[in-house]
N, C-alpha and C positions, 0 to 999 in steps of 0.2 A: 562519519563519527560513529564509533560503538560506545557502547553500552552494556551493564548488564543492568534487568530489569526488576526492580525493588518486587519483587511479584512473586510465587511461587505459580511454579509450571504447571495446570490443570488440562487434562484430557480431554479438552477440546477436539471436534473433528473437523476436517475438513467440509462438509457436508454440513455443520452447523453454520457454516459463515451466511450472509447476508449479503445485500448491495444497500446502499440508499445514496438519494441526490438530495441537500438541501438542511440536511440537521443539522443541529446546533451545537455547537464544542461540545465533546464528548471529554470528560476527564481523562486527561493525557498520561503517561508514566515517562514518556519521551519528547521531544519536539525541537525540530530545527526550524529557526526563521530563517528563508530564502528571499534575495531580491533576484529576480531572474528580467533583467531589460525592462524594466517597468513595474514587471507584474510581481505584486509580495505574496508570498507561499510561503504555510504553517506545515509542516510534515509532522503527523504526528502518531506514535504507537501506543496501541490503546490494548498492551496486553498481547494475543495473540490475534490482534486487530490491526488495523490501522485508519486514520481519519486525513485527507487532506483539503486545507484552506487558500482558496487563489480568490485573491482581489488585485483586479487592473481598473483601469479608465472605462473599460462596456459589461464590467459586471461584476459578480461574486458566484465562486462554485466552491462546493460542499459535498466532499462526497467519502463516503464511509462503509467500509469492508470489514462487516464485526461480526461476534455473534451476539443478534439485537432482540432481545426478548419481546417476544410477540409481533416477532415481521414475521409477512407473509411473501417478501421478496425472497427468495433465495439467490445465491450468488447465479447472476446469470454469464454466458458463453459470450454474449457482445449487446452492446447496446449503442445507438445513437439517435441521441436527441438533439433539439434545438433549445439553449439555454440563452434564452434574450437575444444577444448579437453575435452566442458563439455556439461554434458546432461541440458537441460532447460525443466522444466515442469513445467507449471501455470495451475491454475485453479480459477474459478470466480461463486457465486451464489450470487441471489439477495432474499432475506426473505422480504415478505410483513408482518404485522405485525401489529396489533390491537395498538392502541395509549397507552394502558397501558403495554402491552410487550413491546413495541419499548422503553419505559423511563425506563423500566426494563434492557432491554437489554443493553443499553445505559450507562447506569451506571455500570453497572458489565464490561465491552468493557474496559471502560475509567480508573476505579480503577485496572484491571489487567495490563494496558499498561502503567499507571503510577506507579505505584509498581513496573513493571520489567526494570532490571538494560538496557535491550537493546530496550529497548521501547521509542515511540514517540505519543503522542498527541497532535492535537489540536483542541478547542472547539471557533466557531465561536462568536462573540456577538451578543445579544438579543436570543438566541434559545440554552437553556443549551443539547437540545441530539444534536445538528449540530455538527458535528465531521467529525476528520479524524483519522485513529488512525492506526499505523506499529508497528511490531514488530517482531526482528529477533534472530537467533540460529545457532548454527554450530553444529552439527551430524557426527562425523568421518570427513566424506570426503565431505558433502554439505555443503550447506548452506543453512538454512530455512530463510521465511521470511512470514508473514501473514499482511493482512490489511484491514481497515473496514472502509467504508465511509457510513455515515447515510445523509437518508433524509427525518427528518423526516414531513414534510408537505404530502410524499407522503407514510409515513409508511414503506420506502423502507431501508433495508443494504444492501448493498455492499460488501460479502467477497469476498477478493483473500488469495489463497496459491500459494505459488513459491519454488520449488527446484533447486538448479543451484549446478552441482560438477562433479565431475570424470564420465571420460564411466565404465560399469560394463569391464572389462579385462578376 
């Protein structure tokens, strides 16, 4: 699904973003409800952010890539924790990116997450690569989820990967 974003585009960096596990709906401008094999998933862009909601049967995860006034998390490279019954593992790189890569990239980003049936975009006005863009999957016992925030005044992407599901037994 795209979108464009009732929001105007601010100068946000790359470098501003954050991480957090556990907060609470953060006011959406976008959101797709997912059922993926059990598990119900809120996907949500929150601006040049994004926030996602997974509730199954061994838990609820909450996790949120923004820029969060007065965290002192910054977007970290990987992380795995133990979330109740499930394993949690993120991970985030930023690609700097020559102005004609970045509208290349931008475009292939945007038509994959539009095309896909679990996908979410949104594209800012006035800056056709200003985006946000999620998209999730269930694997067995996980649940996938990838997402990409561009910026491009500073050439910068933003991916994250996230896994959330069962302990290995």
């Amino acid at each position: 699904m795209l979108t464009t974003l009732n929001t105007s585009y601010t100068d946000t960096r790359a470098t501003d973003l954050a991480w957090a596990l556990g907060r609470e709906p953060l006011p959406a401008l976008a959101t797709l409800d997912l059922e993926l094999s059990g598990a119900k998933m809120q996907l949500r862009l929150l601006g040049a952010s994004h926030q996602v909601l997974l509730e199954e049967a061994r838990g609820v995860c909450s996790e949120t890539v923004a820029c969060i006034p007065g965290s002192s998390t910054s977007l970290p490279l990987g992380v795995a924790k133990r979330l109740g019954e499930w394993e949690y593992e993120f991970a985030a790189c930023v690609e700097t990116l020559s102005p004609g890569q970045f509208a290349g990239r931008a475009q292939e980003l945007i038509a994959l997450v539009t095309d896909h049936p679990n996908g979410l975009a949104g594209v800012f006005p006035g800056s056709p690569h200003a985006f946000t863009a999620m998209l999730a999957q269930r694997v067995d016992e996980h649940v996938h989820w990838r997402t990409w925030h561009a910026y491009p005044q500073e050439g910068q992407l933003v991916a994250t990967r996230t896994r959330v599901g069962g302990r290995p037994r």
